[in-house]
C-alpha positions in Angstrom: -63.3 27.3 26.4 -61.1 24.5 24.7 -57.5 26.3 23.7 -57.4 25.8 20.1 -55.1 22.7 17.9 -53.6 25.0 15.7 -52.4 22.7 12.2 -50.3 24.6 9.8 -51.3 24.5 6.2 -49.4 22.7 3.9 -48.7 25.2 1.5 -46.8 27.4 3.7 -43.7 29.2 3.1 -41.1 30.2 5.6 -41.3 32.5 7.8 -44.6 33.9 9.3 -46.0 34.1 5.8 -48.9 31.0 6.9 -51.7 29.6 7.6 -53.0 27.9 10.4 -56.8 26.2 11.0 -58.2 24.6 13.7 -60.8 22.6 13.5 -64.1 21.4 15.5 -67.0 18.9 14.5 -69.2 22.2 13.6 -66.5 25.4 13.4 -63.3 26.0 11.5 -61.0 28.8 13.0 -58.5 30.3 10.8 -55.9 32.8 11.8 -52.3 33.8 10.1 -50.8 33.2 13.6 -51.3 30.6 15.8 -50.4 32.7 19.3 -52.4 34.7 21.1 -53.2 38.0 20.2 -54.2 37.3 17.0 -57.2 37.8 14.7 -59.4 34.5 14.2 -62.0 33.9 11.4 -64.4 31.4 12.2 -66.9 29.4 9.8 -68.6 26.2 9.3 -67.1 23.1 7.7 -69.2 23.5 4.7 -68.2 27.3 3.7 -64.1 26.4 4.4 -64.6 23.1 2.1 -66.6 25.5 -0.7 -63.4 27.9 -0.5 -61.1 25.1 -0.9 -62.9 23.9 -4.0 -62.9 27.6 -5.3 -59.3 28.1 -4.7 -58.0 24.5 -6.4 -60.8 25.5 -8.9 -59.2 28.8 -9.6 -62.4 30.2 -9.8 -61.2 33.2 -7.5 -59.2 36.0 -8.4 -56.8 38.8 -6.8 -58.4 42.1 -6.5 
């Protein structure tokens, strides 16, 4: 298995309060750490790009 390239997002604040994604031709891996152990979510391009729209959008909301 290929280590990951861990990008930070832009958006970050200091600290460990981050972001980080990785991305692949077909996978996007996102984690709030980018060292092992840590939790890693993985979707498709698609489904990370229709977040993104819905975050800039606004169209999601805190519970």
């Amino acid at each position: 298995m290929t280590p990951h390239r861990w990008r930070k997002a832009s958006y970050c604040q200091e600290g460990d309060a981050c972001v980080h994604i990785s991305p692949t031709p077909t996978t996007i891996h996102i984690t709030d750490r980018p060292h092992p152990p840590h939790p890693v979510l993985t979707t498709t391009p698609a489904a990370f790009t229709a977040l993104l729209h819905a975050l800039k959008a606004g169209q999601l909301t805190p519970r």
